[in-house]
N, C-alpha and C positions, 0 to 999 in steps of 0.2 A: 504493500500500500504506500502510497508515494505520500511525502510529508504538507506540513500546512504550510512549510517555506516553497516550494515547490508549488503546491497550488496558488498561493499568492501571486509569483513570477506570472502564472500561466495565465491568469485574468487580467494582470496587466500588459501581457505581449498580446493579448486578444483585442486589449483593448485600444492597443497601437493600430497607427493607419498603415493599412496594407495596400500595397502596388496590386495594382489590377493585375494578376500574374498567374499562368496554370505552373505552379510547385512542386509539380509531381515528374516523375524522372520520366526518362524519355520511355520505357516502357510501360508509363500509366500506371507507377508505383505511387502511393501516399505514402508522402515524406511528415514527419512530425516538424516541426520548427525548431528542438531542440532532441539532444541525446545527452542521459546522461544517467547515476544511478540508481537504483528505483529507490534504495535505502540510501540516505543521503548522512553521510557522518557532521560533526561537530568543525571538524579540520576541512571538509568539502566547503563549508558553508562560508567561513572565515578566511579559505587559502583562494577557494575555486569560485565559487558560488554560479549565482545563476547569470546570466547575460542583462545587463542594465543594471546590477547590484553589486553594491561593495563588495571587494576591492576591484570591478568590473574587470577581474583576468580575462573574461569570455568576452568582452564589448562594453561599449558604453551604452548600448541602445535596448531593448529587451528585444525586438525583432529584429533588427540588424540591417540586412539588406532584403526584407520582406515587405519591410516600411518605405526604406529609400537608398537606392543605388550608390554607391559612393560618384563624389564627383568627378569626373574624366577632364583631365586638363592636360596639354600639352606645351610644354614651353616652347615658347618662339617667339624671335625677335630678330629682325636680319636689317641692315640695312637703314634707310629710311624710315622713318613714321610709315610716310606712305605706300612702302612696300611691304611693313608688318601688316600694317589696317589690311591690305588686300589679304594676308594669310590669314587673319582671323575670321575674315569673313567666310572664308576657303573651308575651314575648323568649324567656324560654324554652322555653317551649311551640310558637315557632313555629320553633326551630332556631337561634337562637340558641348561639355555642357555648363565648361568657366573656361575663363583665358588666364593662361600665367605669362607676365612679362619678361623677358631678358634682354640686359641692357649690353651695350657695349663695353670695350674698359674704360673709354676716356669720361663715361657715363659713370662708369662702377667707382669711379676714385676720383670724379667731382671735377671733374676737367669739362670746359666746356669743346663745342668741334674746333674751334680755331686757336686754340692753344698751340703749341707751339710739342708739348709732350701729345698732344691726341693724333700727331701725324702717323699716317697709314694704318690707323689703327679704328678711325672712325666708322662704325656698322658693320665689324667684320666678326664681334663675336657674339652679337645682339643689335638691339636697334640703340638710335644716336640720338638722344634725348637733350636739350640743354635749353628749353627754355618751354613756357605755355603753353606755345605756337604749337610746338613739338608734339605735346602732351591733344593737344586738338587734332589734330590731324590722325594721331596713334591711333586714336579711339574715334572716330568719325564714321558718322551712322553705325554707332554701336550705342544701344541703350544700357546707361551704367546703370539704374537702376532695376536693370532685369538679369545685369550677367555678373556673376561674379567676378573681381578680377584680385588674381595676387603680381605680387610683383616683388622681384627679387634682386633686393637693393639693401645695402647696411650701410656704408660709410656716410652715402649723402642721405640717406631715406628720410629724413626730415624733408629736405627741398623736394624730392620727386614726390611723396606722399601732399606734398605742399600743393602741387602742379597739381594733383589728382581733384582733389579739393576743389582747387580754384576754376577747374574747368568744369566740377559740378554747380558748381556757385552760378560762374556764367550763364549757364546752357539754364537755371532755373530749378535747379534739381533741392528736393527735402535732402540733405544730406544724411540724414536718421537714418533711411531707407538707404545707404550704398554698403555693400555685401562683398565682403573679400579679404583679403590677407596679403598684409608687408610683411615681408622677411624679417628684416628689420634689426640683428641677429647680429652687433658688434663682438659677443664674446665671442664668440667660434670663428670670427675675422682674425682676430689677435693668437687664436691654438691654433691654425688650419689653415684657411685662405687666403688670409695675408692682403685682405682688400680694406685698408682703413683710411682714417683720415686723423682726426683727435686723439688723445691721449684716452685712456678706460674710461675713468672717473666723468669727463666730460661727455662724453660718449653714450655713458651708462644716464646722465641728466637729460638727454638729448630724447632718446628712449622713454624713460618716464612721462617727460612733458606729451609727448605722443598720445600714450596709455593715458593720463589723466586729460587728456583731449577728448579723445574716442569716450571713456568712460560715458558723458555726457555730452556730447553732440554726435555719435557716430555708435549706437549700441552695438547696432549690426556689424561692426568693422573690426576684426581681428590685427589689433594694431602690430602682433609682433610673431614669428614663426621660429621658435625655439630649432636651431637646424644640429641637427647629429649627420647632417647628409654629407657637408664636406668634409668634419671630421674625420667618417669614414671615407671619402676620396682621396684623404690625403695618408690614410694607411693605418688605421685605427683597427682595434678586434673591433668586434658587435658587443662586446662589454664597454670596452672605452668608451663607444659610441655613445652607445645609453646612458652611461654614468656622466661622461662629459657635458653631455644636451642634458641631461637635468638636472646636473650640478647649475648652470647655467640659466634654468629657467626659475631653480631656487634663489640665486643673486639674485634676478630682476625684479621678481615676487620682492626679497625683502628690501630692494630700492624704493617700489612705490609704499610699500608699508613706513619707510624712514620717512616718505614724503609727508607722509599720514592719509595713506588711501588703505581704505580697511581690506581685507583677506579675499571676502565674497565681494569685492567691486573689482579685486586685479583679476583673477586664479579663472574666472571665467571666459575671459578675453586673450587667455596665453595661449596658442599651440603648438604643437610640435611637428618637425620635420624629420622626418630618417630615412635613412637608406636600404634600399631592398637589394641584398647582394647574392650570390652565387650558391650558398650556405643552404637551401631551403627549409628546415626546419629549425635550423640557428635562428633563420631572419622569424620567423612567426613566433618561436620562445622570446625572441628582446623584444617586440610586440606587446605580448602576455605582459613579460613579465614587467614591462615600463607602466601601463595601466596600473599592475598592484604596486607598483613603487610611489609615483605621483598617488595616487589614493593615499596610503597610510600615510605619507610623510601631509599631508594636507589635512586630514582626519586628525592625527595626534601629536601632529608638532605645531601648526598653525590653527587650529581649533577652526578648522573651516565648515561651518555649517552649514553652505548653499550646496546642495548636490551638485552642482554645476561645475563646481569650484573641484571634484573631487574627479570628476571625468579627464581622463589625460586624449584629446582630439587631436588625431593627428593626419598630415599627409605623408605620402610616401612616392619616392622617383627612384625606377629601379638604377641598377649601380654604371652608370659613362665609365667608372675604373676598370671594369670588366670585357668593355668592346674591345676588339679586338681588329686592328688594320686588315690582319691576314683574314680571308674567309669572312668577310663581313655581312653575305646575308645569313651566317649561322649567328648575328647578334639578334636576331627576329628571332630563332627559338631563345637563346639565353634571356631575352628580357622575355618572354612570355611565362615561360617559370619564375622568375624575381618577379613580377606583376601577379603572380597565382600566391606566391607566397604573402605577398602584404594584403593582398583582401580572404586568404585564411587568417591572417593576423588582425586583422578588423578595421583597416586603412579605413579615412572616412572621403578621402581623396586621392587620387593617381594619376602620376605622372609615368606614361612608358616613355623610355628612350627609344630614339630609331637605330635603324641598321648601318645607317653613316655617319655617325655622330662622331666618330673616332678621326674621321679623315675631314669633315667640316661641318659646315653646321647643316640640318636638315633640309632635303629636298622636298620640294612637297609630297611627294610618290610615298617617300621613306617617313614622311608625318604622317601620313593616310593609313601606311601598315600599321603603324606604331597607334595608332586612335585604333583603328579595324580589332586590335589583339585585343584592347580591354573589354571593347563590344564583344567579340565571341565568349572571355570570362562570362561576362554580365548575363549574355544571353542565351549561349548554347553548350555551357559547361555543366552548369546544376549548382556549382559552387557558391553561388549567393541564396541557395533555396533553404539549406541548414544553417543556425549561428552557430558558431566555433564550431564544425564538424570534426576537428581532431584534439578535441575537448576529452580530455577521461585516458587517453593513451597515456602508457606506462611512461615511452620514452619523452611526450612534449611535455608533458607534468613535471616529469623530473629537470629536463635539460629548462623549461621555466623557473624549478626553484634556485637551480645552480648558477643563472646569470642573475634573477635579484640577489645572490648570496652575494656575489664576486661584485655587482656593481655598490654593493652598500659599502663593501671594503675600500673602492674607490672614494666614498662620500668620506668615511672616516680619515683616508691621507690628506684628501681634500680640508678638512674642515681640521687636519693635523698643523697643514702649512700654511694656516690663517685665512684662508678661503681662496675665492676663482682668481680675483683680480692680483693676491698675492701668487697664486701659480703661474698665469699668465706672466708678470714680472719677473719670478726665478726661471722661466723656461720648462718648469714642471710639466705643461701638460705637451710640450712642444717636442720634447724628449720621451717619452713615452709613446708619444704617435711615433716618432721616428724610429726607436725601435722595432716596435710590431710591424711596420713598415718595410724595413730593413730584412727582419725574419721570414716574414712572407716573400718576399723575391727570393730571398736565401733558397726557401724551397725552390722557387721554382725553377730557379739556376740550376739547383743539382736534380731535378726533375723527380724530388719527391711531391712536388703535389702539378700534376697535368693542367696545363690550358691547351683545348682544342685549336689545332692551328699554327698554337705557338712552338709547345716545345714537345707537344703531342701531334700525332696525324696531319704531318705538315703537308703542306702543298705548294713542290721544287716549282720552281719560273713561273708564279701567279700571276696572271693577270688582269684586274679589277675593270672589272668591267658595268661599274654603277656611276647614271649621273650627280656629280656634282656640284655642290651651290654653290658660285663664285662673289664675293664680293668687286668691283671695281674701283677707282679714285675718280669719279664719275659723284657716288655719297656723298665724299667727302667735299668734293667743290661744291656740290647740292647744299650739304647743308650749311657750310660755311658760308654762301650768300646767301643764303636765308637769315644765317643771326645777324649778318650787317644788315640788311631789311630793317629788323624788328631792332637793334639799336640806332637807326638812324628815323625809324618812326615812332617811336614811343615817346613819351617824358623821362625825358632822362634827369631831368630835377626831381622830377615825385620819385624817379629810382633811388636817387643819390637818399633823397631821404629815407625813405624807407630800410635801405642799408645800414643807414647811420644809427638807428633805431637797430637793430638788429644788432650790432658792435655793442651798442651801451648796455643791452638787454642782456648781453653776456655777460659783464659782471654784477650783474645782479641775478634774482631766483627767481624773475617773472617767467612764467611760462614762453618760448619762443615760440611754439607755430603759428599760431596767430596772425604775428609780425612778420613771418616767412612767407604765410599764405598771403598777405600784403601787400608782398613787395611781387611774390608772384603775381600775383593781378594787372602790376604795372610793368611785368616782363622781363624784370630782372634776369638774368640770367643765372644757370646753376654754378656756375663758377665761381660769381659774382658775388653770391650769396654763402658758397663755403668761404670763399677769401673774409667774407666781413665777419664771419666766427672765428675762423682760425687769425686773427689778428691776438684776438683774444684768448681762445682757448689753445693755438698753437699745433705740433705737429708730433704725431706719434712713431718713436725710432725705436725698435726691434733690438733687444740688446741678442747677441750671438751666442749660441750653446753650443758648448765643447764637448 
């Protein structure tokens, strides 16, 4: 006889909205919506429990993907404004059902296109943002208010989340109502990816002001995407990963709490970003087991009472570290498995990579497969019919309890060496990626652990034969006479002001977006607008680990 914890779950997952959807497996079997033991123990209820209930190891949802599909988003960003907008349209035409943004570098590190460091660099790794204009054109005939959009930006993500703003402002938009996620994600810039601009501390203020933005005028808007993604790019275990990203979304949490924003106003608004890699049931255990971690550390160390606060939401992009140059349309299977694995793990969003993304940025053809993979999950695998279907197995139970064991042991070094911003300074966490880093090629150098293609089942005198996306220096004169455009017609007096306001706002603790979104208005440029901070808050230099 199954328990009264158990029938509680079951009237509230009945009572969840369900997708118009026949559930039953392709031979016209009834599938239950969940699996699990008839006699439910003490340790079950406390370790595992049911899906939608603490410590949500199984999901945050009670129905899962019964209720609603995770979101399908494809990064991309190439070139022009104008030639991103035509790919979004592209994506959404073909089901598509949020857009993620990717910026260039001279975008990603606050350079505007006519700087003098953006040369040859402008729209070759993303698109080339650097001022309003930009930001209008990006998004043209797209309703912001119906699509969601993230966007994946940390050093400047003040001024572009500024732009985003302001061209809702313009166009007439409730801003309440806009839906989506900034990365937004300085700590894992300074372990990992190495795209900053300001020193931590100033960084980490920058951040906050954001979060207590949103808080109340943008409920809807996930101001910040806790990232474990590049962590793991840059050669992390699937321990470190976990441990690092939410060592990292504990710092921010207790930033806005120093601000004096209470527990249940930050903890709902955070989410998290991780990597789907090669590992298959490695990647679905740090899944699991990151849900019961965020849960109890929110439940009993932060005394957070809003159930909201205690759901860890996250998205997932399976592993770019993984593609491989040689044999490139076998990255179409590899990411179909790391895309299988993060919605067993309960992704509430996905990103596939394509099959060229090793050799340049995506073709449209290789975006089309790469969308096409998560629709066949979604719709002709069976895998969103069950929640947790490998829920109760000897070996994910256990391999779940072994990485919350090992990432809390991280939390403990961490919280040894005076917390994130002191490890980032001693090189702590920077060293420790490099190792695992190190070890893992190690292997595959001596060809204990196989990559197909590489150092496995090679293929003598290949010849690659997929189109490729080419950037040209055609962009870059484009957009560079576009910002003389917009700075030889604007106000360049109400710039001047409104910059100047933004310098003094620095040394004091007024909140700045505001003043960003301002000066945005009158077209300031992003450059423009880093240089009047960093006057102030200055420039962040990497000390070197030996």
């Amino acid at each position: 006889m199954k328990n009264n914890s158990y029938n509680k779950w079951k009237e509230k997952s009945q009572s969840s909205k369900t997708r118009d959807y026949d559930f039953n497996t392709i031979s016209d079997k009834t599938l239950d919506i969940l699996y699990h033991p008839d006699s439910v123990s003490d340790e079950f209820l406390n370790k595992v429990n049911y899906p939608g209930e603490f410590p949500y190891t199984r999901g945050i949802h009670a129905n899962m993907y019964r209720g609603k599909l995770w979101t399908m988003r494809q990064f991309s960003g190439f070139g022009s404004p104008e030639d991103t907008n035509n790919r979004y349209k592209f994506l959404l035409n073909n089901g598509q059902t949020g857009l993620s943004v990717a910026f260039d570098m001279p975008t990603l590190m606050g350079y505007d296109a006519d700087d003098e460091l953006s040369d040859g660099e402008v729209g070759h790794c993303g698109v080339s943002i650097s001022s309003l204009d930009d930001m209008e054109m990006l998004f043209k005939d797209i309703d912001l208010d119906k699509i969601s959009v993230s966007m994946t930006i940390n050093g400047p993500a003040v001024i572009i989340f500024a732009f985003y703003v302001a061209l809702a402002i313009k166009r007439g938009l409730d801003i309440s109502k806009l839906n989506g996620t900034l990365q937004n994600d300085i700590l894992k810039e300074y372990i990992a990816q190495k795209e900053w601009i300001y020193p931590p501390k100033e960084s980490i203020r920058l951040i906050v002001d954001m979060i207590e933005y949103c808080t109340s005028k943008m409920p809807k808007y996930n101001t910040i995407s806790v990232s474990g993604y590049h962590i793991r790019e840059a050669g992390s275990t699937a321990v470190q990963e976990l441990a690092f990203t939410l060592s990292n979304g504990f710092a921010y949490l207790d930033a806005c709490i120093d601000r004096g924003m209470k527990v249940d106003q930050v903890a709902p608004r955070l989410s998290f970003f991780f990597n789907s890699h090669s590992d298959f049931f490695e990647e679905i255990c740090k899944y699991r087991a990151a849900r019961r971690i965020w849960s109890k550390k929110l439940k009993e160390y932060y005394n957070a009472k809003d159930e909201k606060s205690m759901k860890l939401r996250f998205h997932t992009q399976t592993a770019g570290f993984s593609l491989t140059a040689q044999q490139p349309e076998i990255n179409i299977a590899r990411t179909s498995f790391q895309a299988l694995s993060a919605v067993l793990g309960g992704t509430q969003s996905l990103h596939t990579n394509s099959m060229d993304e090793t050799l340049a940025l995506p073709s449209e053809k290789a975006a089309e497969i790469a969308l096409r993979t998560q629709q066949i999950l979604a719709y002709e695998t069976g895998v969103a019919n069950v929640v947790d279907p490998l829920g109760g197995s000897y070996y994910v139970e256990e391999l779940t309890d072994n990485i919350e064991k090992e990432a809390n042991e991280y939390f403990e070094k961490i919280e040894s060496i005076g917390g994130v911003v002191n490890g980032i300074e001693s090189g702590y966490f920077q060293k420790e990626i490099a190792d695992s880093s190190s070890m893992y090629n190690d292997k595959i150098e001596k060809k204990e652990r196989y990559i197909v293609g590489v150092n496995k089942f090679i293929k003598e005198d290949e010849n690659i034969e997929i189109p490729i996306l080419e950037i040209t220096d055609k962009v870059q004169v484009k957009q560079i006479n576009k910002l003389n455009k917009i700075k030889s017609s604007r106000n360049n007096k109400a710039v001047s002001e409104k910059l100047e306001r933004i310098t003094k706002s620095c040394n004091g603790t007024d909140n700045l977006l505001p003043l960003i979104i301002d000066a945005a208005l009158e077209y300031a440029t992003l450059g423009e607008i880093v240089n009047a901070m960093k006057t102030v808050f200055g420039e962040w230099n990497e000390q070197s680990i030996i």
